[in-house]
N, C-alpha and C positions, 0 to 999 in steps of 0.2 A: 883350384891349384892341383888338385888329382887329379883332375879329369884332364888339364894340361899337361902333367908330368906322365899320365900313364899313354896318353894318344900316340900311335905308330901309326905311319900310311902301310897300307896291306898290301898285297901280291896286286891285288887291279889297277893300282894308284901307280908301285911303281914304275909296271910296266909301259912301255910308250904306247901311244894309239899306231895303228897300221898306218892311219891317213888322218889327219890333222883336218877338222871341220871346218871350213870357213864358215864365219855366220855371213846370212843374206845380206844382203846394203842395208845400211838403215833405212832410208827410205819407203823400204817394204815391209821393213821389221815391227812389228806391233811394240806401242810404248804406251805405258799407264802412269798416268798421274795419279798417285795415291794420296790422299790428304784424311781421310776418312776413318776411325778405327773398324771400320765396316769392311772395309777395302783391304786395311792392313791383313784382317784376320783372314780374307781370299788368297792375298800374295801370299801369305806365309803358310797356308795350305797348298798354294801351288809349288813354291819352293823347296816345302819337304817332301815333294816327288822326286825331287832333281837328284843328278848324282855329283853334280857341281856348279856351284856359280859363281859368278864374277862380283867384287864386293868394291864400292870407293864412297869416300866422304866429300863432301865440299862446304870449307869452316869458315865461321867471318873473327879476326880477330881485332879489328879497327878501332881504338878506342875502348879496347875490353881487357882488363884484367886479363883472366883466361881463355877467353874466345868460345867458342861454342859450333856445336855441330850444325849445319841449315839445312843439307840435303846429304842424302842417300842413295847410291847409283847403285842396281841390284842387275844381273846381267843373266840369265838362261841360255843354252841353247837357241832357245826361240823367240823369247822376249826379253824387251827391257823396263825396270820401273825408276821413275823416279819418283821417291818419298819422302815428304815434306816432316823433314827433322822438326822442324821449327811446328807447326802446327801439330802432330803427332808426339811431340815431346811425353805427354803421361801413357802413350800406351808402343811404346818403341820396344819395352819389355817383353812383348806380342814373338819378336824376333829370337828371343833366346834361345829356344828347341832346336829350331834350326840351326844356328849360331853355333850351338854346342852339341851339333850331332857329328860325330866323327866318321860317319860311313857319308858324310854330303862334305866336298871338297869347297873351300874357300878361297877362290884364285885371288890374290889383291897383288899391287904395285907398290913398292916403298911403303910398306906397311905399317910402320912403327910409330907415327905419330897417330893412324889411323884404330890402332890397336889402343893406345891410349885415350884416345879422343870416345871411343864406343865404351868404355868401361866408367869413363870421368860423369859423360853426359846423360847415358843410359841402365848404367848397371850392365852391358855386353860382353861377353867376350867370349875369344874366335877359339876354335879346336877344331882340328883338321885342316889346316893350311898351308898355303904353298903359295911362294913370295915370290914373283918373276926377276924381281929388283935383284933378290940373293940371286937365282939362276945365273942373272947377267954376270953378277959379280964372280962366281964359281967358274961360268966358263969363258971369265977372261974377256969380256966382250969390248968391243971398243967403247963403250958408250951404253954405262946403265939405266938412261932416261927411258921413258915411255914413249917418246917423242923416236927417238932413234930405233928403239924396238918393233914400235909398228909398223915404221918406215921401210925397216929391211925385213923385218919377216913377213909383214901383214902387204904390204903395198898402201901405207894407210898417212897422211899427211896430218899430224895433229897441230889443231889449231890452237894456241897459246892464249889470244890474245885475251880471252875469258879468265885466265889465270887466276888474276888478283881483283874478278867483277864484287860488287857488295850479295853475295848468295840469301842476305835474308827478304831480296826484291822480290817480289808478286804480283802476277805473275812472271812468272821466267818466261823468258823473251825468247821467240826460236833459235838463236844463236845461241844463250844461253842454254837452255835445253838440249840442243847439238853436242855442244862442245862437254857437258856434262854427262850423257851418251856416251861419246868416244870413249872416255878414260874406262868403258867397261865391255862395249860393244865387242870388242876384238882381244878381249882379255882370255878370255876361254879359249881361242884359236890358237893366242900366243902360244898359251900353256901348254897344248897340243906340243907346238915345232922345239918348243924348250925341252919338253921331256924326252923326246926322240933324240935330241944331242947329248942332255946328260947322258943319258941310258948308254949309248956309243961311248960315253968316256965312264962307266960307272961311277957316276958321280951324282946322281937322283936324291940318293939318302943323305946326300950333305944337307941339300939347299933343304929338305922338309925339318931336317933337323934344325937347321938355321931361325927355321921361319917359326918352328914349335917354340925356340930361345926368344922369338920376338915376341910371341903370343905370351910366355909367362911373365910378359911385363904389364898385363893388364892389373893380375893375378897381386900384383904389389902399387897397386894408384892408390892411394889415400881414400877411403871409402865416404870422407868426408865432402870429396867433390863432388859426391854424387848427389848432395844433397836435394838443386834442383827438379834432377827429375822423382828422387823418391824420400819424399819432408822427413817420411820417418827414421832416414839412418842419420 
């Protein structure tokens, strides 16, 4: 909760970029399946080189009480990982340093189930974040979905249809796989053309502050749900 209530974005954060990076197609884009805590402990070394990544969940709640985390879309500059929630489940804590490094930026989309959902199932949670979903909403956009976003900024057609698939299948089916890509692939680009508008309206320091008020909801989950993944709380 300090480390949540004390986090500001700095002078780098909220100035815009001069030119908004496109990432490469996917198709060229290197993707790693992480299943392994072998693997874990390389992405999250390569991650804390970064100065930003793209972060999304994908949850099954069919039949379940509270539903639970399956996958994990992790987004770089340069790469993308998907990581297996579900098999990975005792060492997902691997991720916290990162998670809660304030100088590495955590792009996500409609964050707030996902901010819950990382602290319920893992023990996680995010500092230094910045929510596109708020941006949308600050600058008034027509259409806060992610689907509409990529659309107009990215030139990117998101495909739906995977929405509501059963995420704890194995393995993920390349459609599957695709479509759980996107929701991160072009996430970082967004942020790029989003902060270039706020900035034009000064209006940057809203959406981080918005998204800091989303983040201290982790900070108050019942520490009991965590149980799962760690017996001894």
């Amino acid at each position: 909760a300090h480390e949540l209530g004390a986090c500001a974005p700095g002078e780098a954060q909220l100035r815009p970029p001069s030119h908004p990076l496109m990432p490469p197609p996917l198709h060229v884009t290197p993707c790693h399946w992480v299943c392994t805590e072998a693997a874990l402990e390389e992405v999250c070394a390569r991650l804390a080189a970064a100065s930003e990544l793209a972060l999304d969940l994908e949850h099954h709640s069919q039949r379940s009480y509270r539903g639970f985390t399956c996958l994990m879309q992790v987004s770089t500059r340069d790469e993308d990982f998907l990581i297996d929630a579900i098999e990975l489940r005792p060492h997902m804590h691997l991720l916290l340093d990162v998670l809660t490094n304030p100088s590495i930026v955590k792009v996500l989309h409609g964050g707030d189930s996902d901010i819950i959902w990382l602290q319920r199932d893992f023990g996680l949670y995010v500092v230094g974040a910045f929510d596109t979903g708020q941006a949308a909403r600050v600058l008034e956009m027509p259409s806060f979905g992610l689907a509409y976003l990529l659309q107009s900024s990215c030139g990117a057609t998101a495909n739906k249809v995977h929405q509501l698939v059963d995420w704890r299948l194995r393995p993920l089916t390349d459609d599957m796989a695709v479509y759980a890509r996107e929701d991160t692939h072009y996430l970082l680009y967004l942020y790029d053309v989003l902060r270039r508008e706020l900035h034009a309206r000064g209006a940057a320091a809203e959406v981080w502050a918005r998204t800091a008020s989303l983040c201290r909801l982790a900070s108050r989950v019942d520490p009991s749900a965590c149980g799962a993944a760690y017996p001894g709380l």
